[in-house]
mmCIF file of the C-alpha atoms, coordinates in Angstrom:
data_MODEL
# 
_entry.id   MODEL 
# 
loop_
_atom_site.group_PDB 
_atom_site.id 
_atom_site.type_symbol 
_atom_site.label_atom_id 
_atom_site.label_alt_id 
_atom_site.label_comp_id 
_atom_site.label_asym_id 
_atom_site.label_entity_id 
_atom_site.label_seq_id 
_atom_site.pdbx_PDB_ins_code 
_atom_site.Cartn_x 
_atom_site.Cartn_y 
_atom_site.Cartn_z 
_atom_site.occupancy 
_atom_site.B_iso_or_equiv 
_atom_site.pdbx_formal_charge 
_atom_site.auth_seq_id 
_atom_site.auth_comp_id 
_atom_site.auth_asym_id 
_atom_site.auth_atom_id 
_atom_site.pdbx_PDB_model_num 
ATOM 1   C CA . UNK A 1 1   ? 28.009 146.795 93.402  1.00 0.00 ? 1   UNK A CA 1 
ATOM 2   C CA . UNK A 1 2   ? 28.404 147.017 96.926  1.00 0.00 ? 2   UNK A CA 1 
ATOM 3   C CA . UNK A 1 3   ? 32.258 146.788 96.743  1.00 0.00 ? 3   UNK A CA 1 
ATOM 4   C CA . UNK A 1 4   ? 32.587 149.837 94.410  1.00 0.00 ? 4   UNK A CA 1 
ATOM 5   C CA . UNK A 1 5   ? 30.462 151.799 96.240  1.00 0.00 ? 5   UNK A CA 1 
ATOM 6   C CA . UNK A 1 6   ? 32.221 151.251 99.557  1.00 0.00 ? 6   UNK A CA 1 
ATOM 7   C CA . UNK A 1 7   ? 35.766 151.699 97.473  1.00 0.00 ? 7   UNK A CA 1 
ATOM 8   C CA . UNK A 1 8   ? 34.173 155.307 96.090  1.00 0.00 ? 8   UNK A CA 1 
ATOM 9   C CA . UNK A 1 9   ? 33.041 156.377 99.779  1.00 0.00 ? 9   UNK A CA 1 
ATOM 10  C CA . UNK A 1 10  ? 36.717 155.164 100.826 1.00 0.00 ? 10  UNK A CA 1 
ATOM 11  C CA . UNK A 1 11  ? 38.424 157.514 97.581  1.00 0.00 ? 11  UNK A CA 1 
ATOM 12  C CA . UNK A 1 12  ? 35.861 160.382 98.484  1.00 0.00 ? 12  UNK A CA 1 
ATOM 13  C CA . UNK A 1 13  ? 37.148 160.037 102.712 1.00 0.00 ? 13  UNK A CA 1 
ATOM 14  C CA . UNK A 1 14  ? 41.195 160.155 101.655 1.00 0.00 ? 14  UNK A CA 1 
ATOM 15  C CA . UNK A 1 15  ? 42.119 163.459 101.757 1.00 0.00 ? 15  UNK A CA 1 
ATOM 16  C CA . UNK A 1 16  ? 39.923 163.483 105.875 1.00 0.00 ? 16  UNK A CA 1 
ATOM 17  C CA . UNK A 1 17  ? 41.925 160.432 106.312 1.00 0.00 ? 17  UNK A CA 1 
ATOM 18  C CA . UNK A 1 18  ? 45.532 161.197 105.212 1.00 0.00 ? 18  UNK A CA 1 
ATOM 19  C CA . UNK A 1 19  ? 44.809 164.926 107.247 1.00 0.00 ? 19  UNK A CA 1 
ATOM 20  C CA . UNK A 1 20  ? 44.090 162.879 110.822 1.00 0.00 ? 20  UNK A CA 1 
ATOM 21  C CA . UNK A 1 21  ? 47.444 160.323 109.814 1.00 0.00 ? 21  UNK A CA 1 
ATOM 22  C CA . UNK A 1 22  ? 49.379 163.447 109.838 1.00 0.00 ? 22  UNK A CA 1 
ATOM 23  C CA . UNK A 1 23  ? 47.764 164.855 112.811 1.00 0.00 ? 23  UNK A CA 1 
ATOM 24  C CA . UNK A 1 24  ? 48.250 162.087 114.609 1.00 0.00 ? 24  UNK A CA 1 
ATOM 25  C CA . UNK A 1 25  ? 52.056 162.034 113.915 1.00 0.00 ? 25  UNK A CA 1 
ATOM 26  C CA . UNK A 1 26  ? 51.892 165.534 115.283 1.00 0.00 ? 26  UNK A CA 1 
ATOM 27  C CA . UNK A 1 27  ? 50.747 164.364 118.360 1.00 0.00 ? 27  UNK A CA 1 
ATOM 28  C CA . UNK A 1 28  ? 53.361 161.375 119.387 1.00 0.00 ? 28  UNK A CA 1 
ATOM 29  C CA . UNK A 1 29  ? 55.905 161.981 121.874 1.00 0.00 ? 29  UNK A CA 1 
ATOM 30  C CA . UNK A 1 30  ? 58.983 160.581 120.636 1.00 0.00 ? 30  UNK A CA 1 
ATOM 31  C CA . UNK A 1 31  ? 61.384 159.574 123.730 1.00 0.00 ? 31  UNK A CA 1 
ATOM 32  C CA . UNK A 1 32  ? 63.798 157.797 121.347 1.00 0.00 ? 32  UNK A CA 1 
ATOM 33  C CA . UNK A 1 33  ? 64.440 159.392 117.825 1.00 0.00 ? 33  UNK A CA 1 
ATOM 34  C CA . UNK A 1 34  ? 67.371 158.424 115.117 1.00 0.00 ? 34  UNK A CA 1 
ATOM 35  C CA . UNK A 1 35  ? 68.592 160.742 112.167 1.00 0.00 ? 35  UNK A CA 1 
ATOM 36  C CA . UNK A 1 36  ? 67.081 159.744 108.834 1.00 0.00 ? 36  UNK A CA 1 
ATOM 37  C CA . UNK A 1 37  ? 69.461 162.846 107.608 1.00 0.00 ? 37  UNK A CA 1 
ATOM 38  C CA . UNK A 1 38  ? 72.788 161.689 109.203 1.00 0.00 ? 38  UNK A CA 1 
ATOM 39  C CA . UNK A 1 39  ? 72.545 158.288 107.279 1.00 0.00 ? 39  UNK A CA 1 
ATOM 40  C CA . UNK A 1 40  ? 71.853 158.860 103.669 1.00 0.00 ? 40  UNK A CA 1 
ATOM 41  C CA . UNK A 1 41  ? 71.300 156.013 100.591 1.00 0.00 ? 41  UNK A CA 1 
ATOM 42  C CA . UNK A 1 42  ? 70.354 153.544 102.953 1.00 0.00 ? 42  UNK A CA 1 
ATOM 43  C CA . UNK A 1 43  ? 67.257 150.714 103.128 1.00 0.00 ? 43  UNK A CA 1 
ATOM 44  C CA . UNK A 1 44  ? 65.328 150.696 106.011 1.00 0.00 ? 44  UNK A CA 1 
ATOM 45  C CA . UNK A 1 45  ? 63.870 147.065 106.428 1.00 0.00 ? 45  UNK A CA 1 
ATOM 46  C CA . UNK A 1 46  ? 60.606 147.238 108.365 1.00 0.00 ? 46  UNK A CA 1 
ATOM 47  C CA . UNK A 1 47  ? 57.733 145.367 109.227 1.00 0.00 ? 47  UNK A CA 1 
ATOM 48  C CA . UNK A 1 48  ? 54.838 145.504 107.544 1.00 0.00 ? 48  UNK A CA 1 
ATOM 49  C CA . UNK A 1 49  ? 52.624 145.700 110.437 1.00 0.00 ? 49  UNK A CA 1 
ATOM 50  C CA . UNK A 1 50  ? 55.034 148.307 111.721 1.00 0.00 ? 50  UNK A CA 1 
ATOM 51  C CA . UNK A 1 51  ? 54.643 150.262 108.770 1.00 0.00 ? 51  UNK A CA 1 
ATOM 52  C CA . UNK A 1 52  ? 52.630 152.684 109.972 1.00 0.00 ? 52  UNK A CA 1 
ATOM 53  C CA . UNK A 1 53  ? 54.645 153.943 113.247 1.00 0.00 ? 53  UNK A CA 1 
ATOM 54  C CA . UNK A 1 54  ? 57.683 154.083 110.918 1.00 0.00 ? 54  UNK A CA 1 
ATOM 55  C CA . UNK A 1 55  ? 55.867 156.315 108.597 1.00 0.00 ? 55  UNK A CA 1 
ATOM 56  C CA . UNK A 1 56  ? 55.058 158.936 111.219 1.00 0.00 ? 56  UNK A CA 1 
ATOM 57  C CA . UNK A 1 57  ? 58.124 159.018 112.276 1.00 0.00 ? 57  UNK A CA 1 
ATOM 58  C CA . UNK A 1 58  ? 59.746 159.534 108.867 1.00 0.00 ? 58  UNK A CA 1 
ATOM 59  C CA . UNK A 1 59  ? 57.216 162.146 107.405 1.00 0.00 ? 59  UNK A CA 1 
ATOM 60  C CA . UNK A 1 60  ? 58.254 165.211 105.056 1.00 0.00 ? 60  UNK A CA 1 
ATOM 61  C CA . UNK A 1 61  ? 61.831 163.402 104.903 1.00 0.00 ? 61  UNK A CA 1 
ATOM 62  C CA . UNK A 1 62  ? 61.486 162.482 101.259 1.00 0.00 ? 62  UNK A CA 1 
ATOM 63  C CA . UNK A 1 63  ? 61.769 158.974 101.826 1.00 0.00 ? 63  UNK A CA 1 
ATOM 64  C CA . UNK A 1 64  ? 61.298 156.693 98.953  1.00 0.00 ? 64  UNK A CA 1 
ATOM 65  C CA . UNK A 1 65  ? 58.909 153.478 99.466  1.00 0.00 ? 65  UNK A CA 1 
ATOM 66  C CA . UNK A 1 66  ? 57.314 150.857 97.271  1.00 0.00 ? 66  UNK A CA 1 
ATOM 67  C CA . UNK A 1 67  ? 53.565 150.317 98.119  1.00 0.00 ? 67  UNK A CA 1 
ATOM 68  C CA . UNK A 1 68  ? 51.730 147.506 96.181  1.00 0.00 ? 68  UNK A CA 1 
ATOM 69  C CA . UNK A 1 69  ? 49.687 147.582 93.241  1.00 0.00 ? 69  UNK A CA 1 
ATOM 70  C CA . UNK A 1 70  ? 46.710 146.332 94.439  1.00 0.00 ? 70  UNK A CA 1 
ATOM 71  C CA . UNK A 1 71  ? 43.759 148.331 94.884  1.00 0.00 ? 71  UNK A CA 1 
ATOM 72  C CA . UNK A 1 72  ? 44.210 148.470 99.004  1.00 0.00 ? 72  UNK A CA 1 
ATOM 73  C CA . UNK A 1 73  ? 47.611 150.000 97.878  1.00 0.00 ? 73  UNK A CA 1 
ATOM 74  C CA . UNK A 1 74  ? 45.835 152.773 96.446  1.00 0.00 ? 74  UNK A CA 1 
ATOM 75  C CA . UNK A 1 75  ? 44.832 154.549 100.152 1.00 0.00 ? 75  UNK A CA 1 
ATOM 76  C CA . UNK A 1 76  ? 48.504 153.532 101.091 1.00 0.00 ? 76  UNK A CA 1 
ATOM 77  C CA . UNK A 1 77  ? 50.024 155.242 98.110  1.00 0.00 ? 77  UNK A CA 1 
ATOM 78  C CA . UNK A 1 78  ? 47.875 158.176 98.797  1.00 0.00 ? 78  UNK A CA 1 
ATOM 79  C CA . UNK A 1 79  ? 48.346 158.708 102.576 1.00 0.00 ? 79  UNK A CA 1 
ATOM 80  C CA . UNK A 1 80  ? 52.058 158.151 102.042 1.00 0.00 ? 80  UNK A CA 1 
ATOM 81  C CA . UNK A 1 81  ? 52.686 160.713 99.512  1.00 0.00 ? 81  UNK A CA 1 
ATOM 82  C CA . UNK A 1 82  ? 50.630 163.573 101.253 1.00 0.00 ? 82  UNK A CA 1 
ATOM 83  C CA . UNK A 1 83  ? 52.816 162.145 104.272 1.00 0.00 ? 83  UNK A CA 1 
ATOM 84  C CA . UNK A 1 84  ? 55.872 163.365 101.894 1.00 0.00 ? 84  UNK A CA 1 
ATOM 85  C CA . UNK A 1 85  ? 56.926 160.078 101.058 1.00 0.00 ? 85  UNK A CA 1 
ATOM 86  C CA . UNK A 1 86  ? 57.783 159.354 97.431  1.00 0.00 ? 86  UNK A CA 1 
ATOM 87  C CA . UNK A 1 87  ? 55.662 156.103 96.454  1.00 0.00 ? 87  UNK A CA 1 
ATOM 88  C CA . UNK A 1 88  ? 57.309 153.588 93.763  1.00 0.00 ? 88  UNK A CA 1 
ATOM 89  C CA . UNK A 1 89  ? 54.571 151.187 92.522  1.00 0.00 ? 89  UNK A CA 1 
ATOM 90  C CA . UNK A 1 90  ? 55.110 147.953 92.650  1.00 0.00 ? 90  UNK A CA 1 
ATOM 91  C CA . UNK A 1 91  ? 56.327 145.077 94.927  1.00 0.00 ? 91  UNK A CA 1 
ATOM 92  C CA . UNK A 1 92  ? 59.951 143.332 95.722  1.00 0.00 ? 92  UNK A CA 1 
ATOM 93  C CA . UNK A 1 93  ? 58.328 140.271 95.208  1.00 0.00 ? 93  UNK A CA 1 
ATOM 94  C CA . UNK A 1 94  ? 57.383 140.231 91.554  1.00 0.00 ? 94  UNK A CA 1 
ATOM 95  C CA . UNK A 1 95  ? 60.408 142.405 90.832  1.00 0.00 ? 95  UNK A CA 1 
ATOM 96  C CA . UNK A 1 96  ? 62.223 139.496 88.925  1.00 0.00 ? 96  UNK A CA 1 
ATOM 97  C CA . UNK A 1 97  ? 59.249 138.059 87.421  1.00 0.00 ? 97  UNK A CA 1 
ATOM 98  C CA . UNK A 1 98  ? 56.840 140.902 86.661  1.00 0.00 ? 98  UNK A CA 1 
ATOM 99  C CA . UNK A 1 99  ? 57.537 143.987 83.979  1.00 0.00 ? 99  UNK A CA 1 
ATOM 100 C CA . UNK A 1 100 ? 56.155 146.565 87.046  1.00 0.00 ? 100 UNK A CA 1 
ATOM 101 C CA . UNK A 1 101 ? 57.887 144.911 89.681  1.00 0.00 ? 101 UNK A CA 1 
ATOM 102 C CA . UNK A 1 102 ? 60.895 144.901 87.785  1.00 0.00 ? 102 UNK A CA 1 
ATOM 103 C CA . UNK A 1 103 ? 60.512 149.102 86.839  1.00 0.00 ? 103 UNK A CA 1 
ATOM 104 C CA . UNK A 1 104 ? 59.792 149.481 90.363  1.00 0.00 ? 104 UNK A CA 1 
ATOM 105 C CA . UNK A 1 105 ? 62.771 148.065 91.495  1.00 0.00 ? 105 UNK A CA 1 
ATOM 106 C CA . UNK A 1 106 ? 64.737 149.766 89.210  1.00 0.00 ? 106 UNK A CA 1 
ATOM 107 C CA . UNK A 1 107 ? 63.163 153.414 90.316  1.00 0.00 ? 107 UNK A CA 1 
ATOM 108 C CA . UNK A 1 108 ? 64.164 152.198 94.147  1.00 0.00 ? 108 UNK A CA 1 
ATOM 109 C CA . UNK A 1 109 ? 67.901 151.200 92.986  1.00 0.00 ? 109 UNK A CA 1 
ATOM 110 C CA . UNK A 1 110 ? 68.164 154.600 91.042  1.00 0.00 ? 110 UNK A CA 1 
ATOM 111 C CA . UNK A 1 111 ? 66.705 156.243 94.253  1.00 0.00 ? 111 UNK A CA 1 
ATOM 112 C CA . UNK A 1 112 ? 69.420 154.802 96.417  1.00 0.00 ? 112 UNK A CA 1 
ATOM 113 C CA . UNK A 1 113 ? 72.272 155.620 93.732  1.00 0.00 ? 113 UNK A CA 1 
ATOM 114 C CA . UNK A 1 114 ? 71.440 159.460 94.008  1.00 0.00 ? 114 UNK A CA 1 
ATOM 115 C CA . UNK A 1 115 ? 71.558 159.063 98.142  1.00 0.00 ? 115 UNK A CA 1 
ATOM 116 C CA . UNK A 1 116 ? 67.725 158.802 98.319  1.00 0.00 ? 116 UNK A CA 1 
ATOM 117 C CA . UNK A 1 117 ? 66.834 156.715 102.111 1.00 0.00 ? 117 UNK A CA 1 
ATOM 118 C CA . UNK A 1 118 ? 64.249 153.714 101.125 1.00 0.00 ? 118 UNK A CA 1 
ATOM 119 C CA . UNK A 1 119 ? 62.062 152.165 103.820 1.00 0.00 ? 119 UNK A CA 1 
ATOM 120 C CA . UNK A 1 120 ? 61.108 148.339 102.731 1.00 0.00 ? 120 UNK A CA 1 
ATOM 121 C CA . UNK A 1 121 ? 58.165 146.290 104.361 1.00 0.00 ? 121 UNK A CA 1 
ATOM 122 C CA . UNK A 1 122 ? 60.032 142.991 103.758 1.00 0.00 ? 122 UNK A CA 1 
ATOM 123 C CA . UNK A 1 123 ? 57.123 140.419 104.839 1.00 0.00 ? 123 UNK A CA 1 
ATOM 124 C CA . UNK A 1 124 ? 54.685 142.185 102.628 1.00 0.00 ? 124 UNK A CA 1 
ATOM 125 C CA . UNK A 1 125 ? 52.635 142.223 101.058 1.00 0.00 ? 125 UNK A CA 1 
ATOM 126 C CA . UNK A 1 126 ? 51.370 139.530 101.859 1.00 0.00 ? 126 UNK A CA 1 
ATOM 127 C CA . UNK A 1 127 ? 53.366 137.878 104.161 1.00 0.00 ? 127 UNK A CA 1 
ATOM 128 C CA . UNK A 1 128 ? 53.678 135.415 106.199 1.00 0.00 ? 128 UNK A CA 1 
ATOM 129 C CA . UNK A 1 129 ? 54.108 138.134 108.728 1.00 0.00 ? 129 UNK A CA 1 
ATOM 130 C CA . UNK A 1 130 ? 58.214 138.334 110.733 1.00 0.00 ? 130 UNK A CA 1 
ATOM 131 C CA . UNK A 1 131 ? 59.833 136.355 107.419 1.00 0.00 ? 131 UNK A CA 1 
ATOM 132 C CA . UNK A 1 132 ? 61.644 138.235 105.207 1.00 0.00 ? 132 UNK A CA 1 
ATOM 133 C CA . UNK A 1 133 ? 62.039 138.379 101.590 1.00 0.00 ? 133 UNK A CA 1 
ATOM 134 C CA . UNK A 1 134 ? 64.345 138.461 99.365  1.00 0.00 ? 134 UNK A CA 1 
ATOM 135 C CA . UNK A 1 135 ? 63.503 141.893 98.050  1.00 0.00 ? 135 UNK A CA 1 
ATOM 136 C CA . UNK A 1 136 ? 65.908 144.044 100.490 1.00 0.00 ? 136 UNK A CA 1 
ATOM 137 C CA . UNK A 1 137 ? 68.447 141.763 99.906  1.00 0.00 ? 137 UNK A CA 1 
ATOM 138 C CA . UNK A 1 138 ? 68.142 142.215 96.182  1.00 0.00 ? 138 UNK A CA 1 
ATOM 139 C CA . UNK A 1 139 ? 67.542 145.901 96.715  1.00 0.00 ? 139 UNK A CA 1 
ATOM 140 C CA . UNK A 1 140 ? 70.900 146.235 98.544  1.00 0.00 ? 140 UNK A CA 1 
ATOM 141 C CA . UNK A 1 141 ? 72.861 143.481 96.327  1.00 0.00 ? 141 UNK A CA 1 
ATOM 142 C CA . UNK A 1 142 ? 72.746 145.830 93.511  1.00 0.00 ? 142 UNK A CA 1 
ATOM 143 C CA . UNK A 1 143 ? 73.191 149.307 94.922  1.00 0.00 ? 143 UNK A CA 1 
ATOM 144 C CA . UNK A 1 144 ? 76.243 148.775 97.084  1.00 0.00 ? 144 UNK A CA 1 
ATOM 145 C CA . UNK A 1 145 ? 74.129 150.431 100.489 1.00 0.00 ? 145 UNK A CA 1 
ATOM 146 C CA . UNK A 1 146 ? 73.757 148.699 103.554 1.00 0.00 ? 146 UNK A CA 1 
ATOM 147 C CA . UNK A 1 147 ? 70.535 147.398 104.924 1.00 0.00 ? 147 UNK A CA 1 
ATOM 148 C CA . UNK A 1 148 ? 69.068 149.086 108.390 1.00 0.00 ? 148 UNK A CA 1 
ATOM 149 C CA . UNK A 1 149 ? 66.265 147.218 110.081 1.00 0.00 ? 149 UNK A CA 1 
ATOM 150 C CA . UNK A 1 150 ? 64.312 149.765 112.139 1.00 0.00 ? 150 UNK A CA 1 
ATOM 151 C CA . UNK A 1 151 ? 60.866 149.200 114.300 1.00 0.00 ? 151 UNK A CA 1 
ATOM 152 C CA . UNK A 1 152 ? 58.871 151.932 116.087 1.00 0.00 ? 152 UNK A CA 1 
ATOM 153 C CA . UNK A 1 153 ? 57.805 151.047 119.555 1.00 0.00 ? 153 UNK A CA 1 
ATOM 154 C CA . UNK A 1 154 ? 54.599 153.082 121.224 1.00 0.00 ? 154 UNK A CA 1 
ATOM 155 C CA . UNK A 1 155 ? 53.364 152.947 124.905 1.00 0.00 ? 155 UNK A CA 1 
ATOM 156 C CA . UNK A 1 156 ? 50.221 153.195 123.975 1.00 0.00 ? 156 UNK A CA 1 
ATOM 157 C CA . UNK A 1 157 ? 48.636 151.450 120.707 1.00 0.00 ? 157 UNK A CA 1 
ATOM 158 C CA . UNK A 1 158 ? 46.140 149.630 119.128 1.00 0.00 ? 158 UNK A CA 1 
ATOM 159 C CA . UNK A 1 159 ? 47.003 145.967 117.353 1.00 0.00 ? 159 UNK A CA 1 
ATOM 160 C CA . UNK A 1 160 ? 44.647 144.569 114.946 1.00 0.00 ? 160 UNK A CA 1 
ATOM 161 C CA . UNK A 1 161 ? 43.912 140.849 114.165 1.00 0.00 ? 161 UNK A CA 1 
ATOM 162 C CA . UNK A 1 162 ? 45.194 140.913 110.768 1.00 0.00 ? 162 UNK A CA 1 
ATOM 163 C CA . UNK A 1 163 ? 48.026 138.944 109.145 1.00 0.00 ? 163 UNK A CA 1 
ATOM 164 C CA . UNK A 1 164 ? 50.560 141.164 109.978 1.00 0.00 ? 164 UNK A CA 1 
ATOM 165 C CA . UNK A 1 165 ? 49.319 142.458 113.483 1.00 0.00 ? 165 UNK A CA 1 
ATOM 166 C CA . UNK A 1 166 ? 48.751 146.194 111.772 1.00 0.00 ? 166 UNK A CA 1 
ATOM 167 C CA . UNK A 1 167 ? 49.426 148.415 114.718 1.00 0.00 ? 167 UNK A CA 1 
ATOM 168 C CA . UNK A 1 168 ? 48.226 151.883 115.024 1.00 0.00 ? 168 UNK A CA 1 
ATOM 169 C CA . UNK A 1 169 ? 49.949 154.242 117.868 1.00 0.00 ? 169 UNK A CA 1 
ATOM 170 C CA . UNK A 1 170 ? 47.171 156.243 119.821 1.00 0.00 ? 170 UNK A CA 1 
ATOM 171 C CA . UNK A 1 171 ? 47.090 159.954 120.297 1.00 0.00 ? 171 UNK A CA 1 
ATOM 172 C CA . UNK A 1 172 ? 49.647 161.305 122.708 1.00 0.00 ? 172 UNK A CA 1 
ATOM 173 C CA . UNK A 1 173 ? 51.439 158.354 122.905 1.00 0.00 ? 173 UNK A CA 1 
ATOM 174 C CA . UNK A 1 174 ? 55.172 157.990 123.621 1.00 0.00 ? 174 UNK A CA 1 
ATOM 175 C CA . UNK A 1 175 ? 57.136 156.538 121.054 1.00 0.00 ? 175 UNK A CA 1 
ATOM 176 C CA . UNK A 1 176 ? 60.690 154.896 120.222 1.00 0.00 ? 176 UNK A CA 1 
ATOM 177 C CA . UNK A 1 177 ? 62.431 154.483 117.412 1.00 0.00 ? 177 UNK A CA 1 
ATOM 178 C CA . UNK A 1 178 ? 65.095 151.228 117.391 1.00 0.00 ? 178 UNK A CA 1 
ATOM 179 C CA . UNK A 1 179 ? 67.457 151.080 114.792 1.00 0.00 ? 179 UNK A CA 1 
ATOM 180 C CA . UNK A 1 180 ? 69.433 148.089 114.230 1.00 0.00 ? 180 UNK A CA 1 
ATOM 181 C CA . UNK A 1 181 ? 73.100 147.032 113.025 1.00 0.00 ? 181 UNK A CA 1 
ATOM 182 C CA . UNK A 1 182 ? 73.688 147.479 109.473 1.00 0.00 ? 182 UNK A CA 1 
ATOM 183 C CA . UNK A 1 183 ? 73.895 144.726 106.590 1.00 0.00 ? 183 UNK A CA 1 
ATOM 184 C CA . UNK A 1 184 ? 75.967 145.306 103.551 1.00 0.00 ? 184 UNK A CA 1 
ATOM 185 C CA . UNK A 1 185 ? 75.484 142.389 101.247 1.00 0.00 ? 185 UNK A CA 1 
ATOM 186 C CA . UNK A 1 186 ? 78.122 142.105 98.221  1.00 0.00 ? 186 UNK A CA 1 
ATOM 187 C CA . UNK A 1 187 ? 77.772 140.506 94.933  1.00 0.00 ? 187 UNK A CA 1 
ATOM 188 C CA . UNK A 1 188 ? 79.479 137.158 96.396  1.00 0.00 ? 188 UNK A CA 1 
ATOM 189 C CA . UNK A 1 189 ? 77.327 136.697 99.433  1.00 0.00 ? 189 UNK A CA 1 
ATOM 190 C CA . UNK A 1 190 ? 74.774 134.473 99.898  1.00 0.00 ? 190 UNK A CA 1 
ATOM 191 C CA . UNK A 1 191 ? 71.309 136.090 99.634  1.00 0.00 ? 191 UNK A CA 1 
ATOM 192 C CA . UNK A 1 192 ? 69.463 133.197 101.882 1.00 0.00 ? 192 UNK A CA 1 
ATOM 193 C CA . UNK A 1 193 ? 71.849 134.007 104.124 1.00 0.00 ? 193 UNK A CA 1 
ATOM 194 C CA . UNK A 1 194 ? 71.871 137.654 104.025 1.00 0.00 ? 194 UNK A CA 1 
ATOM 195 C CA . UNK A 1 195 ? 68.673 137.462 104.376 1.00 0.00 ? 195 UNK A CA 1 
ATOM 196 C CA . UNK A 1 196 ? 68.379 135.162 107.159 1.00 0.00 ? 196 UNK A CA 1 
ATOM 197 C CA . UNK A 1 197 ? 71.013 137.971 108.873 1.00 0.00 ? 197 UNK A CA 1 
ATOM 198 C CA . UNK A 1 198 ? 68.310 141.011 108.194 1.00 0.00 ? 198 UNK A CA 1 
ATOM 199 C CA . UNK A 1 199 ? 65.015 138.782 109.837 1.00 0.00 ? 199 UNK A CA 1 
ATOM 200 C CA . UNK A 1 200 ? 67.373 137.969 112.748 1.00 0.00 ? 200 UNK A CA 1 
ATOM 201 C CA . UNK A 1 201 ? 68.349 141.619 113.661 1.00 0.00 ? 201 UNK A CA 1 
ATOM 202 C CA . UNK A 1 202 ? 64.702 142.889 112.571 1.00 0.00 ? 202 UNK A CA 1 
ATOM 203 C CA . UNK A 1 203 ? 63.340 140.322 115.357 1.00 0.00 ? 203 UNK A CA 1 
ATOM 204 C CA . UNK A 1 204 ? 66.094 141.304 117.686 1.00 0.00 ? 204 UNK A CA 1 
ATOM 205 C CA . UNK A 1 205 ? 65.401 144.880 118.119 1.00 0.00 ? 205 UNK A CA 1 
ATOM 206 C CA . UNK A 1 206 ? 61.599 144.265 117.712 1.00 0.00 ? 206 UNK A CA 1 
ATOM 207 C CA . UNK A 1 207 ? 61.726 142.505 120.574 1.00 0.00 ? 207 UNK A CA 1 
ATOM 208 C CA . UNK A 1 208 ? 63.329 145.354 122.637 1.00 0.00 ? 208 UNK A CA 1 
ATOM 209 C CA . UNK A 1 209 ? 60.039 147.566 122.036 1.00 0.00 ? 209 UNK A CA 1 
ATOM 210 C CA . UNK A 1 210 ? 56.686 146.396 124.080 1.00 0.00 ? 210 UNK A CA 1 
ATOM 211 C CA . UNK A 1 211 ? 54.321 146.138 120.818 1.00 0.00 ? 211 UNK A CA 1 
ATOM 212 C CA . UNK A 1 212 ? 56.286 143.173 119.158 1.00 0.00 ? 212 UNK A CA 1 
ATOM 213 C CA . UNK A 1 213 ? 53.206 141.211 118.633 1.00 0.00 ? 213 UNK A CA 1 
ATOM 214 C CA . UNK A 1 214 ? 54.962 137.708 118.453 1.00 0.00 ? 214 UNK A CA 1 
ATOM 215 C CA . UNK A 1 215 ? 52.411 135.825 121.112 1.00 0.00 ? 215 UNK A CA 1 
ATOM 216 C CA . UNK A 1 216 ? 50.216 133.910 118.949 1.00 0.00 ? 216 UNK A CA 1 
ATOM 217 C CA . UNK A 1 217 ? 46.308 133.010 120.222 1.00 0.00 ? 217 UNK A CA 1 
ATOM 218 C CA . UNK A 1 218 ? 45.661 136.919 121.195 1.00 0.00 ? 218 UNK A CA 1 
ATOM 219 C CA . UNK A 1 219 ? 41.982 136.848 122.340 1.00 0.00 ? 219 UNK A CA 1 
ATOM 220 C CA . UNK A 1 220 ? 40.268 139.839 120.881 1.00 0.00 ? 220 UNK A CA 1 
ATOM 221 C CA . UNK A 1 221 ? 40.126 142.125 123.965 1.00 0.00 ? 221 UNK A CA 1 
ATOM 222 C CA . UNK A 1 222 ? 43.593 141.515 124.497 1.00 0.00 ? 222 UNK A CA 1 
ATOM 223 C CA . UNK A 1 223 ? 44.631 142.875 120.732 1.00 0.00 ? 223 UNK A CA 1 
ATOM 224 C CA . UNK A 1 224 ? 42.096 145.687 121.397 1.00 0.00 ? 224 UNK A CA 1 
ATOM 225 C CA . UNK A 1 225 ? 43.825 146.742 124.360 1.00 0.00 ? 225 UNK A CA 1 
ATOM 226 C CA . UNK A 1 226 ? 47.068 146.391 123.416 1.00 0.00 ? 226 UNK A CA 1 
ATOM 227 C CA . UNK A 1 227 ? 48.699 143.703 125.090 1.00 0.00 ? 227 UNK A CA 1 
ATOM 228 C CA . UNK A 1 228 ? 51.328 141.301 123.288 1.00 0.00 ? 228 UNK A CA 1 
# 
């Protein structure tokens, strides 16, 4: 009882919540920007505790995503889309073994076909956090586009003591954007290795940005504060 009355107060709060996301994308300072336009039909490979600074970043670009289908998903789906994202459904994970995974997927590869951008959380959703799946590599595999890993930095932040280190940029903040190499994959590559290529270059530019949140054994007050 308690759980759907605190998921009813959270569905009655989403419209307050997706209008201070946006607002708070209004207020970041970006010192280091890339062109989402200039690049078109690609795959962003992100994070997913980075999904959030990415997703400021990217608003009103029309940027296709795939959000989960669990009920948390739901206030992801919904913040995204007033964000002016377009929200597939689904996850990478259960694409090959799952009937909405599978549509999903198949929405994302048509998406990328047309020269639709896609951004990918490739540890979620569940993790573990900083390993990639094989999702992007799939995603990419059968669409011919190259693979982009790409991690928003932030001077000033907040990093939670979840699974995937969720960080949320503060107001005012200055913020980077880090774009990596790009990674074609063809039909005779190896995906374990393709993918191996994508986590390597996702943890190499991560680790140019101060918020990478690799240290393990963060005391509380030093994730509340921001340190990594």
């Amino acid at each position: 009882m308690k759980k759907k009355l605190l998921w009813f107060v959270i569905r009655l709060s989403l419209p307050l919540l997706a209008f201070l996301v946006r607002l708070l994308g209004r207020t970041i300072r970006w010192e280091r920007r890339y062109d989402f336009e200039r690049d078109r039909g690609k795959i962003y490979a992100i994070w997913h505790g980075n999904a959030l600074g990415i997703a400021l970043f990217g608003m009103d670009r029309g940027i296709y995503t795939m959000v989960s289908r669990f009920r948390d998903g739901d206030v992801a789906s919904y913040i995204l889309e007033k964000l002016g994202y377009k929200v597939v459904r689904g996850s990478s994970e259960e694409g090959k073994t799952h009937k909405g995974g599978r549509v999903a997927l198949l929405k994302l590869i048509q998406a990328v076909k047309e020269g639709n951008n896609v951004a990918i959380t490739v540890d979620g959703p569940k993790g573990p956090a900083f390993e990639v799946k094989e999702g992007v590599v799939f995603l990419a595999q059968k669409t011919k586009a190259c693979i982009l890993p790409a991690y928003a930095d932030f001077d000033r932040f907040i990093l939670l003591n979840t699974w995937d280190r969720f960080l949320i940029p503060l107001p005012f903040t200055k913020g980077r954007i880090f774009v990596g190499n790009p990674i074609c994959v063809s039909e005779e590559d190896s995906v374990e290795e393709k993918v191996k290529e994508v986590e390597e270059e996702l943890l190499r530019i991560s680790s140019v940005g101060k918020t990478f949140p690799l240290r393990k054994g963060l005391s509380q007050r030093e994730v509340f504060q921001g340190k990594c």
